[in-house]
C-alpha positions as CSV (number, residue, x, y, z in Angstrom):
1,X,-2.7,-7.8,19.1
2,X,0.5,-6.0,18.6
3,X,3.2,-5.6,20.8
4,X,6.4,-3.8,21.4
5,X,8.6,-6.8,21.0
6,X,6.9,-7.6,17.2
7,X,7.3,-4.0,16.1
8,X,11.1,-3.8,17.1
9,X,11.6,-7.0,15.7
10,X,10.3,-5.4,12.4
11,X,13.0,-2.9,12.6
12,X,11.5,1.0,13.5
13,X,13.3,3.9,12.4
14,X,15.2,5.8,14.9
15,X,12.6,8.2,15.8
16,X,10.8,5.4,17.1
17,X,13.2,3.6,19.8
18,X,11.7,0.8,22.1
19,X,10.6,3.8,25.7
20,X,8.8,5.6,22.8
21,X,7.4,2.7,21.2
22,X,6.2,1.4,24.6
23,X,4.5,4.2,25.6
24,X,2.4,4.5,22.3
25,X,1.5,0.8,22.5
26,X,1.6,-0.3,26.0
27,X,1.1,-3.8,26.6
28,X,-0.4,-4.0,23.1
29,X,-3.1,-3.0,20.7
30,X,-5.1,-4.7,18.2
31,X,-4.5,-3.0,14.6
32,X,-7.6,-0.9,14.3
33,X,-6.4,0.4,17.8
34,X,-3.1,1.4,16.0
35,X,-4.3,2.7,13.2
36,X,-7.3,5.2,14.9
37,X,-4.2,6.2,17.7
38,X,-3.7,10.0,16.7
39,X,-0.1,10.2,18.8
40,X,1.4,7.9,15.7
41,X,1.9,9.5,12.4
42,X,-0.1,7.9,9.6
43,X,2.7,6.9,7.6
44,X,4.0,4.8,11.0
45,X,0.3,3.4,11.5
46,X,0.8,2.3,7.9
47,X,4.3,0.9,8.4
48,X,2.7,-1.5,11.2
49,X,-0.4,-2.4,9.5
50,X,1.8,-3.3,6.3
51,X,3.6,-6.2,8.2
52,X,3.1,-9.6,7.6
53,X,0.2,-11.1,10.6
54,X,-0.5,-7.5,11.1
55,X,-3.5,-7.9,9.5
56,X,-5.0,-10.5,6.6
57,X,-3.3,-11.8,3.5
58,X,-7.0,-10.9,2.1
59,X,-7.2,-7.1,3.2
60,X,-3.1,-6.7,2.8
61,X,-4.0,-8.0,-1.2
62,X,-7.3,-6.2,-1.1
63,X,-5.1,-2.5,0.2
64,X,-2.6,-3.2,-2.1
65,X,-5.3,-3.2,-5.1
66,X,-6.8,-0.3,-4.0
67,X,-3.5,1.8,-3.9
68,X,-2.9,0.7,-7.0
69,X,-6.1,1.9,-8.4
70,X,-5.7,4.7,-6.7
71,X,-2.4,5.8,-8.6
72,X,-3.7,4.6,-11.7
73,X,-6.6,7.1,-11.5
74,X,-4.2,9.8,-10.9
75,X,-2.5,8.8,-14.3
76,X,-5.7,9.1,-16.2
77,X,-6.8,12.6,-14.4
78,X,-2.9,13.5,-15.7
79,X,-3.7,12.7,-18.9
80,X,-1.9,9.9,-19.0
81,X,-3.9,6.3,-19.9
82,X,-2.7,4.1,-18.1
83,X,-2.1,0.4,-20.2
84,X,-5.7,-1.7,-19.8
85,X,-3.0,-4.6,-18.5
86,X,-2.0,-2.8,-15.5
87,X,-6.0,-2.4,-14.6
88,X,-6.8,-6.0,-16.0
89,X,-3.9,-7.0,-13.1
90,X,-5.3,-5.5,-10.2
91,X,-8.9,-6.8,-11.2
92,X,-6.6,-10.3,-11.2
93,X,-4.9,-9.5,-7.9
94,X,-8.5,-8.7,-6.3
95,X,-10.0,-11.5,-7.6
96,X,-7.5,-13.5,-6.0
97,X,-8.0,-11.6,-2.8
98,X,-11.3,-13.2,-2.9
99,X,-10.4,-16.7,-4.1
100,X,-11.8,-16.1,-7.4
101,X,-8.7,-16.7,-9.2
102,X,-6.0,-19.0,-9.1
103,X,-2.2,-18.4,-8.4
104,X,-1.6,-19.2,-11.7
105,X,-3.5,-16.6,-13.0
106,X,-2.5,-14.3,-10.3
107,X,1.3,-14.9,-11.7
108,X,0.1,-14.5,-15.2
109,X,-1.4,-11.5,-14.7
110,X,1.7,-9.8,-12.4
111,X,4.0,-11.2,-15.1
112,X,2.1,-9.3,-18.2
113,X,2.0,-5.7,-15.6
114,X,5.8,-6.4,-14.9
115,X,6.5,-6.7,-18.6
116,X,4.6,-3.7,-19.0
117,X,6.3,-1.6,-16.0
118,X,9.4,-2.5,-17.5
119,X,8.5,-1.3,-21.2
120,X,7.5,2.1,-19.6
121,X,10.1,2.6,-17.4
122,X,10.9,5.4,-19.7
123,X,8.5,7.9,-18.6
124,X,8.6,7.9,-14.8
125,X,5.0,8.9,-14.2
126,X,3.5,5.8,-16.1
127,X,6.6,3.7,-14.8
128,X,5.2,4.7,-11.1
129,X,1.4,3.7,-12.0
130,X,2.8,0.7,-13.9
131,X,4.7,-0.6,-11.6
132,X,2.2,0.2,-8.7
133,X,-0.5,-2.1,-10.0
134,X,2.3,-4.7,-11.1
135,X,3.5,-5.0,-7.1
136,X,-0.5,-5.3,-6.4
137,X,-0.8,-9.0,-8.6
138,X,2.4,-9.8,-6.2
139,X,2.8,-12.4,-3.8
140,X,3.9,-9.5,-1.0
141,X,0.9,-7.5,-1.2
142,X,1.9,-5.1,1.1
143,X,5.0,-4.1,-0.8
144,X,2.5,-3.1,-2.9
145,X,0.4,-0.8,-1.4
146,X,4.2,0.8,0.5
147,X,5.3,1.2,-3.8
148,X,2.0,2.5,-4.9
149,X,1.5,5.3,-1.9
150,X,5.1,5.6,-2.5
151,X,5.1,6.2,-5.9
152,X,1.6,8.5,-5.7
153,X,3.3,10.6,-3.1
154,X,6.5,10.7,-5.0
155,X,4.9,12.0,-7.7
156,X,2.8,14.9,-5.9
157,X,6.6,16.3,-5.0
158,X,7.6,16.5,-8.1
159,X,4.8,18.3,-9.4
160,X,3.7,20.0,-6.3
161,X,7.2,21.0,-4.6
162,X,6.5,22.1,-1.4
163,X,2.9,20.2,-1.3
164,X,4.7,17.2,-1.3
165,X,4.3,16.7,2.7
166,X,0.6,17.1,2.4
167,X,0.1,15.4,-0.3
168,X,1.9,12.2,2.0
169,X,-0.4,13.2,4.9
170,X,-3.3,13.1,3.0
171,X,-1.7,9.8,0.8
172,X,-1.8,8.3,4.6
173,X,-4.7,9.5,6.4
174,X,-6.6,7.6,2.9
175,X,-4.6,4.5,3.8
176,X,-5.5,4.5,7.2
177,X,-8.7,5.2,6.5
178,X,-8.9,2.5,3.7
179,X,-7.2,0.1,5.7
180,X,-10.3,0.6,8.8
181,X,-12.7,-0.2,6.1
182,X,-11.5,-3.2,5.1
183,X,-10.7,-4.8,8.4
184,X,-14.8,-4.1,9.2
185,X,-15.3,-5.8,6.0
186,X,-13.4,-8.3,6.6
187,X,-15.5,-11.4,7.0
């Protein structure tokens, strides 16, 4: 369950002071609640569901590896390939999401996509793909998955100039949506 006093102790925005917060939540609601309530933007529904004990380590990692895929896709649809290390460290990161790795390999493989997001910081759309799946082998997850819609969104402005505010709509709405199926997964 989440309440009004653990989302202002997370720090809203302005638009979102504690009368409006408690009218939206009440006296609480469980994530899914949150994330299916249509009077809260996507992007805020995210912005709860993204907090630590919001929801699982598990689906936070398991988010995270999808929005990184996610952006990576759009890199190869752009032409660009993205380097097989940054795939190879969101298959890591998943597989840890499922305790099929260990954190040492978890740390080895965000180390090798950090060395690689830094050595194409250069060019900002393979930086933002690069760096997307580097956040996703991460300890904080849901950084993650904020960095990679983020960055996927980002880049939809600056090709897409006006776009840009669906493109974060429709960024969201797939987050939410994402983030529904894998709480039902969720064993």
């Amino acid at each position: 369950m989440i309440t009004v006093s653990q989302i202002m102790a997370w720090g809203p925005c302005p638009k979102w002071p504690k009368e409006r917060v408690r009218r939206v939540i009440g006296r609480g609601r469980t994530i899914e609640q949150i994330l299916r309530a249509r009077r809260i933007p996507h992007a805020d529904r995210i912005w709860v569901a993204c907090h630590k004990g919001a929801v699982s380590d598990r689906v936070l990692r398991l988010f995270a590896c999808d929005c990184a895929e996610r952006a990576l896709r759009r890199e190869r649809r752009a032409g660009r390939e993205p380097d097989p290390r940054s795939w190879e460290a969101v298959r890591v990161a998943r597989r840890y999401a499922d305790g099929d790795a260990t954190a040492a390999e978890l740390a080895a493989a965000g180390a090798v996509a950090g060395a690689v997001a830094e050595a194409a910081a250069s060019s900002a759309a393979r930086a933002a793909a690069a760096w997307a799946a580097a956040w996703a082998a991460w300890e904080e997850a849901w950084v993650a998955a904020w960095e990679a819609a983020h960055a996927a969104a980002w880049e939809a402005r600056e090709t897409a100039g006006v776009a840009w505010v669906a493109a974060w709509e429709a960024d969201c709405r797939w987050q939410c949506t994402r983030l529904l199926r894998l709480l039902r997964e969720e064993p």
